[in-house]
N, C-alpha and C positions, 0 to 999 in steps of 0.2 A: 666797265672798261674805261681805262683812263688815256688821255691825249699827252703825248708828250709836248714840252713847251713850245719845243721847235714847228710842231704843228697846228698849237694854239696861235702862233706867230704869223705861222704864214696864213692862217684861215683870216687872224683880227686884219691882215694887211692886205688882203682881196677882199674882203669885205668892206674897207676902207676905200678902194679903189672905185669899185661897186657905188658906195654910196656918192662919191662926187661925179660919177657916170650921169645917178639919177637928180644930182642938185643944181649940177652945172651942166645941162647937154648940150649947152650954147657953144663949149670949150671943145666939144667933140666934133663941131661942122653942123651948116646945117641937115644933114640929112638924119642926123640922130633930133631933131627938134620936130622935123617934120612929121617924122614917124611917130612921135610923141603927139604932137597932133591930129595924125592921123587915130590913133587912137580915142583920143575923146570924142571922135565922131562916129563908134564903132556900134551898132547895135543891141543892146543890152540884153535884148531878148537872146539873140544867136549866146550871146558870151554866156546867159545861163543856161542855156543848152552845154557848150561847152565843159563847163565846170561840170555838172551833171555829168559827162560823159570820162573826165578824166577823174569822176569819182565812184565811176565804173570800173576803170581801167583799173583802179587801187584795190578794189575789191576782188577781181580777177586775181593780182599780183599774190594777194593773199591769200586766195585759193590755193594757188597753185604751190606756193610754199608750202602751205599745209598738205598738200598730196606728196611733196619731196620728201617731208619730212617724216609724214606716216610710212613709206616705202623706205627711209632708214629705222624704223623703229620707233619715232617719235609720237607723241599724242599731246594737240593743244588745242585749245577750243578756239573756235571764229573770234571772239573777242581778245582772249590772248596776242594770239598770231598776227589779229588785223593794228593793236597794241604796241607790240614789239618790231614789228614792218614799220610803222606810220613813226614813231620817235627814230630809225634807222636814216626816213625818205624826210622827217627833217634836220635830223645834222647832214644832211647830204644837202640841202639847201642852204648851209650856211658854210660848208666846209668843201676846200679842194678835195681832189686824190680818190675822191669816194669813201673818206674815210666813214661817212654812213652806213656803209654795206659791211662794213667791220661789226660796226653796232648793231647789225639786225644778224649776226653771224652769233656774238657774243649774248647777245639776250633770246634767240630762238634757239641756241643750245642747249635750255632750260628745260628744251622740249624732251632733250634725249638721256636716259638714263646710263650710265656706264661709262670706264677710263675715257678719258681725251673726245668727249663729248665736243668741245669747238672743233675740232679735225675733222668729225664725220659731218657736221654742220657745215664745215666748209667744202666737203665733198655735195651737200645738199645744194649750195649756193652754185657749184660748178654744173651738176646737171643742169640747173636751174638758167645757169647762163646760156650753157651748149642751147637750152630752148628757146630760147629768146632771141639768140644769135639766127636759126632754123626759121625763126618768125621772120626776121628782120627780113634774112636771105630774101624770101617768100615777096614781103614788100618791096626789096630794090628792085627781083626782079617787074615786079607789075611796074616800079616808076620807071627802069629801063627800056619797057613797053614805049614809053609815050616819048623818051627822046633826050628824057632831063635829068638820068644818069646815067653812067656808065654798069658795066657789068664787074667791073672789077671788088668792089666790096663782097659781090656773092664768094668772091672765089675766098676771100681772106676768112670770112663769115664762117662755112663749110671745112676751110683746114682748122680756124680753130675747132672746131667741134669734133673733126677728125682726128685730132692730137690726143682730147679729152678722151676719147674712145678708146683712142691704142693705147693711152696709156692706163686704163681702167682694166683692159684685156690682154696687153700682151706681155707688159713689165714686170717678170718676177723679179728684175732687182730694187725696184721701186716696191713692190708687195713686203718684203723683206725690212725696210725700215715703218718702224713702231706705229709712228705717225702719220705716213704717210698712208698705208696699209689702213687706217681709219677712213682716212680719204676717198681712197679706191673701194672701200668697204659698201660705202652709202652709195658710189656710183654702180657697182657689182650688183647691189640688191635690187636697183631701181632695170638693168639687167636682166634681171633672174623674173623680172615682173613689167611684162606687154601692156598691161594692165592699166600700172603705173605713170608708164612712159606715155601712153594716150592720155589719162588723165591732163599730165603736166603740159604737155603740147595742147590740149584742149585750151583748157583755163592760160597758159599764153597767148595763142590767138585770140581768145575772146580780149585779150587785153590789148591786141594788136585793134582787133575792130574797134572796141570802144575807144581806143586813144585817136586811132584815122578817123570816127566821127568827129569827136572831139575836134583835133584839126581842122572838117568840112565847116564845122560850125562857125569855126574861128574867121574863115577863108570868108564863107559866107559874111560874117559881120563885119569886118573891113572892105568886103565888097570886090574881092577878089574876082577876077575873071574866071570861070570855071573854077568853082571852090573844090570841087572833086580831084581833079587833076591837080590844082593846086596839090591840095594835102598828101599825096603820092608823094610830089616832090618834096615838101615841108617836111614830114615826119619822118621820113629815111634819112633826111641831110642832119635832122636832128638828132637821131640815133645814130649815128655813125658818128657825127662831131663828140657825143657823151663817150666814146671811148678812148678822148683824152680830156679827161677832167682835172682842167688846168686851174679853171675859174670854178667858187662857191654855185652849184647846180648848171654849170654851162653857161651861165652866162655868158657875151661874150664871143666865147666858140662857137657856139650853136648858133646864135646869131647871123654871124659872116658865112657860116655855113649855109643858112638858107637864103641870105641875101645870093648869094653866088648862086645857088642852084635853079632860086626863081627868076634871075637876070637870063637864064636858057628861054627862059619860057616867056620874057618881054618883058615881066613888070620891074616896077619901077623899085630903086633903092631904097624910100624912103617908106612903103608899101609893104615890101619883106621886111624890113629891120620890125616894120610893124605887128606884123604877123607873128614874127619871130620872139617879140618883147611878150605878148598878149598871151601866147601860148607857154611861154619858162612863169609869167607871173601864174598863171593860174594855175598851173602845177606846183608853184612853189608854195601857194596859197593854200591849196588844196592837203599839201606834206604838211605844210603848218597846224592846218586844223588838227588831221589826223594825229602826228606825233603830240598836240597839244591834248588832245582828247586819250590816246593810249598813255600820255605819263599821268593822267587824273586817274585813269582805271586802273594802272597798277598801284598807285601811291595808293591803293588800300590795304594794301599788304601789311606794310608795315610804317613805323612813324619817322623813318629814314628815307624811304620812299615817297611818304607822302610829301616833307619838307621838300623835297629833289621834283615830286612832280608839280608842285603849287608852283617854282619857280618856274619848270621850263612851260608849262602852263602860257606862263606869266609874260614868257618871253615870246611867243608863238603869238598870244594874244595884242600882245603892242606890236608884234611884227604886221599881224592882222591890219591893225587899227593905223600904223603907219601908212599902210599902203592903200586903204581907203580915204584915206587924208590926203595922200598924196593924189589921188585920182580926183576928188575934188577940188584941189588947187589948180589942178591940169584943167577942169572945165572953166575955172571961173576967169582963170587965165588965158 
């Protein structure tokens, strides 16, 4: 799948943006500093808990593709799928718009044999969404529980998924165009199979749990008040903020999202932005490995492949290596 220039443009120029965030936080106030140092005092043990956990959550995600995708017809193996997800979760790490989730559209099509195979792949990624979206629901409501959101996201959460449905079942003139009818295809079969649909809901909640431990971990190692509660609030402000992905993996959004939601709850500015930073880095660390390790397994394909996966390997790897460097300057600092 190829990027057109205009969005090789806009990724190199948030990325950009990005980088003098992380080289200059002096420029940004101090609470972007602080928080910065709030982190080199963070627990190392919690933070590998954390990772552990949000490399849980990756493993769920690829489950449950793989049960979307066996319910349209597809068949890939755990390493495949975990493969072509993980290089998807990291151009979504370096790139606006979610142009990632393109990529893991365009390379798990591979799965499905027959005409316009990306269409019903993209009917796989809508259920897949509707699920996720049913999760999320699930979570605002319990953070609504404690005070520190609103109910309003359920309600948006549930009509999308509502839209998805009616239009899966009741649109013959939507069934009627070629394409789209691929679409409605894969959501129809997932449908036709209880079976299915439990699976996929399973293996999202389990991604839900391990990513809110994840969270607890995190909350825990900066030393958060109530790390439990915390993470309630943290991971809904931060799923919710991912559904405008303005910035390369949220950054950014997500960010001010959970600064804002944890200011309900008394902590401090420079506290959440911390929390906030700890949790996009290690998920983003986490996509790096993964998409770093799935383009080494496929490059055995063939010797086009292999050159394309040494590189992004390559890049994933000093991305690594950047940001352990950088966490070391931050202590010695």
């Amino acid at each position: 799948m190829k990027l057109s220039r205009s969005q090789l443009a806009v990724s190199a120029a948030a990325l950009v943006a990005l980088a003098a965030v992380a080289l200059t936080p002096g420029l940004f106030g101090s609470r972007v500093s602080a928080a910065l140092d709030s982190l080199t005092g963070a627990d190392r043990g919690w933070l590998v808990v954390a990772t552990l956990g949000f490399v849980a959550g990756f493993a769920c995600t690829v489950a449950a593709w793989r049960a979307a995708l066996a319910a349209a017809g597809g068949r890939i193996c755990p390493f495949q799928a975990g493969a072509r997800i993980g290089i998807g979760s990291m151009v979504n790490s370096f790139a606006p718009a979610k142009l990632g989730d393109a990529v893991k559209i365009a390379l798990c099509s591979k799965a499905i044999d027959g005409p316009e195979r990306l269409w019903t792949t993209g009917g796989v990624y809508a259920a897949l969404a509707a699920a996720r979206s049913l999760a999320l629901a699930v979570l605002v409501v319990l953070a609504s529980v404690t005070g520190a959101m609103p109910l309003w996201p359920v309600i948006v959460l549930c009509g999308g998924v509502a839209i998805v449905a009616a239009a899966a079942t009741l649109s013959n003139r939507l069934r009627n165009h070629p394409r789209i009818a691929h679409v409605l295809g894969a959501l129809a079969a997932l449908d036709r199979s209880p079976r299915a649909i439990a699976t996929i809901l399973g293996w999202t909640l389990a991604m839900l749990v391990a990513r809110l431990g994840a969270t607890i971990a995190v909350s825990a190692a900066l030393g958060l008040p109530h790390p439990v509660l915390a993470a309630l609030v943290i991971l809904p402000a931060l799923d919710v903020a991912s559904v405008f992905p303005i910035t390369p993996g949220g950054v950014g959004v997500g960010s001010g999202a959970v600064a804002f939601a944890l200011a309900s709850r008394g902590i401090g500015m420079s506290q959440a932005l911390a929390a906030a930073f700890a949790i996009q880095g290690i998920e983003t660390l986490v996509s790096i490995g993964a998409g770093s390790l799935g383009a080494l397994y496929l490059a055995r394909e063939n010797a086009t492949l292999r050159r394309w996966g040494v590189r992004v390997a390559t890049v994933g790897a000093a991305a690594a290596v950047a940001a352990m460097v950088g966490l070391a300057m931050l202590d010695v600092l």
